[in-house]
C-alpha positions as CSV (number, residue, x, y, z in Angstrom):
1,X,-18.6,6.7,3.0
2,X,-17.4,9.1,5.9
3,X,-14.5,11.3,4.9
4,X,-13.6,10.7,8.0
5,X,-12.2,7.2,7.5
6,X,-10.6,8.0,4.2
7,X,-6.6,9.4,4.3
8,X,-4.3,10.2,1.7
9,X,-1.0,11.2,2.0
10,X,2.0,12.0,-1.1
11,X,5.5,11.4,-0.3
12,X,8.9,12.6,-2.0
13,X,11.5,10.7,-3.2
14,X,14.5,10.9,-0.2
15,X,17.0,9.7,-1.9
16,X,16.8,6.0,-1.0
17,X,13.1,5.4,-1.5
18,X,12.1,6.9,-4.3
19,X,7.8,6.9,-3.3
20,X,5.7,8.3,-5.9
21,X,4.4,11.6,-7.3
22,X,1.8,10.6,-9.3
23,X,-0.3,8.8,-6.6
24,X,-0.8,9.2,-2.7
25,X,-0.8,5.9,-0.2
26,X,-4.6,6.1,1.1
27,X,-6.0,4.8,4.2
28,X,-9.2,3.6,4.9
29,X,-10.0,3.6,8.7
30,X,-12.5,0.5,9.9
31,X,-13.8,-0.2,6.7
32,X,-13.4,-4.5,6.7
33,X,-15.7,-4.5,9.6
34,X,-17.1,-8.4,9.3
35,X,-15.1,-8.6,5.9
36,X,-12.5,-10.8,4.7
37,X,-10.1,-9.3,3.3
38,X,-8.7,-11.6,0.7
39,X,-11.9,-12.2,-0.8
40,X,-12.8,-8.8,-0.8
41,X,-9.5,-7.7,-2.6
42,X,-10.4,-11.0,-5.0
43,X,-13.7,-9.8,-5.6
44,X,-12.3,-6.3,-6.8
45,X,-9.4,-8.1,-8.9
46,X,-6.7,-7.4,-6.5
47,X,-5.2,-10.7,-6.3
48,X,-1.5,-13.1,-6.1
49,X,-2.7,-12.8,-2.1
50,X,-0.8,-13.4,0.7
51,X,-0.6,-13.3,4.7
52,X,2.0,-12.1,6.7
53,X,3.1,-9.2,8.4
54,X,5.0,-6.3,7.2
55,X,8.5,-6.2,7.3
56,X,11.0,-4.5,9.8
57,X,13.1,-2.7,7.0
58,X,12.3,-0.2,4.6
59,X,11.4,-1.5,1.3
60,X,9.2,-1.1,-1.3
61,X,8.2,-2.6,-5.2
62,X,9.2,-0.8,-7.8
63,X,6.4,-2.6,-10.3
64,X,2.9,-2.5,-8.8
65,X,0.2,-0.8,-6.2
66,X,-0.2,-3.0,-3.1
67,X,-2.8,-3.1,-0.8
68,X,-2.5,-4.0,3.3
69,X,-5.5,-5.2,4.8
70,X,-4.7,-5.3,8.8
71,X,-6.9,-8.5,9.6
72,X,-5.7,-8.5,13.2
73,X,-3.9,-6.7,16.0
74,X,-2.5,-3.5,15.5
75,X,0.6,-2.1,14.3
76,X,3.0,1.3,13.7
77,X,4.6,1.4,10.2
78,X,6.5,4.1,8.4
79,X,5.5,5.0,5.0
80,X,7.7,6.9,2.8
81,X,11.1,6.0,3.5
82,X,13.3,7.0,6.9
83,X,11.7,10.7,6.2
84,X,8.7,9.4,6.1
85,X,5.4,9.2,8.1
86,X,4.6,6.8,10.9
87,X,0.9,5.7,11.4
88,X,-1.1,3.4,13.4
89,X,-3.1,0.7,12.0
90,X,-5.3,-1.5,13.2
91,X,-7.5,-4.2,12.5
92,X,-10.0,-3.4,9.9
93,X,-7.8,-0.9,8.6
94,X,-6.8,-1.1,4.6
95,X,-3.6,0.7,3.6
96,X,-3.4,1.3,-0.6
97,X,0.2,1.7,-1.5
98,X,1.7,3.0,-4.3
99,X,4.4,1.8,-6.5
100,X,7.8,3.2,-5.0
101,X,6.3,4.4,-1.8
102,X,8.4,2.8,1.1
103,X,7.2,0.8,4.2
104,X,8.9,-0.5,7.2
105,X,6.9,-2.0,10.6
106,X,8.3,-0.4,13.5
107,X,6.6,-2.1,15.9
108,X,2.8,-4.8,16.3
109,X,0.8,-6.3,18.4
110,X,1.5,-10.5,18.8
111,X,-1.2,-11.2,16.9
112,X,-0.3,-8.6,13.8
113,X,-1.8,-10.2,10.8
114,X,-1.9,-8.5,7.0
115,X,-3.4,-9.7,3.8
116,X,-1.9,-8.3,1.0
117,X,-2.5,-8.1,-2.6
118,X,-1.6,-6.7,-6.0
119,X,-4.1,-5.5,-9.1
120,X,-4.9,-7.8,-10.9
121,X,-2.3,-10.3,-9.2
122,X,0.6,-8.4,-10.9
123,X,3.8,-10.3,-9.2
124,X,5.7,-7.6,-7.1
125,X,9.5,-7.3,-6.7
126,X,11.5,-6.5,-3.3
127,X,13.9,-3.4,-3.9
128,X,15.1,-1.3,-0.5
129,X,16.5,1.5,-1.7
130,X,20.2,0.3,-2.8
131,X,22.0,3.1,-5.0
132,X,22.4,0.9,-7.8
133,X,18.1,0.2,-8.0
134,X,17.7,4.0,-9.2
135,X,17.5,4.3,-12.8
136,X,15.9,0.7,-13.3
137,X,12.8,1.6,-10.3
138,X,12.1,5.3,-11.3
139,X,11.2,3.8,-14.9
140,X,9.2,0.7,-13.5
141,X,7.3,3.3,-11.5
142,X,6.5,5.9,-14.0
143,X,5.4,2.7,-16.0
144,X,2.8,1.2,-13.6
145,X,-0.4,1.2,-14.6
146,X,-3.9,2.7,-12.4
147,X,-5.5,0.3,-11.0
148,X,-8.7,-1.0,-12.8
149,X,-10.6,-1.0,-9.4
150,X,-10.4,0.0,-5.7
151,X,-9.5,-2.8,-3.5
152,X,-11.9,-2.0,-0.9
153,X,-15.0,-0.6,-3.3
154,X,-14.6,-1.4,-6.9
155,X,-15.1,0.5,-9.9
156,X,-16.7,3.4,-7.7
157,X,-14.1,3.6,-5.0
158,X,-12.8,6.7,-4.2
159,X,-9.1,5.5,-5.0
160,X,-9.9,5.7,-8.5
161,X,-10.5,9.5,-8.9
162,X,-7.5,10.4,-6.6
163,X,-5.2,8.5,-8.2
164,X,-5.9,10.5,-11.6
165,X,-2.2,11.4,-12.6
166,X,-1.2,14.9,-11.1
């Protein structure tokens, strides 16, 4: 795997969004080439799938890792709350986010597609950064477990080694 199409990036809490300091959010550039991506985040135990898009608030879940496969079109979305960083994706792309980190489309293509999915289908809750989430989401994030496997490679993937607690 080319360096080149692997990105990780670590994000403070702001205030609002809490993100995470244990794990980064990695990208993967191009790497579902001729892939589904829901079967190739079931067949590495990332499961309780869906397809969507991504929303136009900042938001985040407070109780598991979720992973954004970009199936089609393109799209910018904030990570990280409103202090945050802005990247492109695009289709092919795969996104690992980590409990507490924020994310918030700005803007997509029409055709903007997303599969997501959790570890080993762990449900996910909704919280957006309201004062009174605080002391209930910094526990449910300090609590979430590493994921058993990488969405995109399994056992071997490289999101298992940089996830290792700081």
């Amino acid at each position: 795997m080319d360096k080149e199409m692997v990105k990780t990036l670590y994000f403070d809490d702001d205030g609002k969004i809490p993100n995470n300091v244990f794990y980064p959010l990695t990208l993967y550039r191009g790497v579902l080439k001729n892939q589904d991506a829901m079967d190739l985040f079931k067949k590495n135990n990332w499961t309780n799938a869906w397809e969507n898009g991504v929303f136009p608030y900042h938001h985040y879940h407070s109780n598991t890792h979720e992973v954004l496969g970009i199936a089609k079109g393109e799209a910018s979305i904030t990570f990280g709350g409103e202090k945050g960083e802005t990247i492109h994706v695009k289709e092919g792309d795969v996104v690992v986010i980590p409990a507490g980190v924020g994310h918030k489309r700005e803007q997509a293509s029409s055709e903007f597609l997303v599969v997501g999915a959790y570890p080993n289908g762990r449900q996910h809750d909704l919280k957006t950064g309201k004062r009174d989430e605080r002391p209930t989401v910094l526990e449910n994030i300090q609590h979430v477990p590493i994921p058993e496997t990488d969405p995109v490679y399994g056992v071997d993937g490289p999101l298992i080694q940089s996830w290792k607690k700081r």
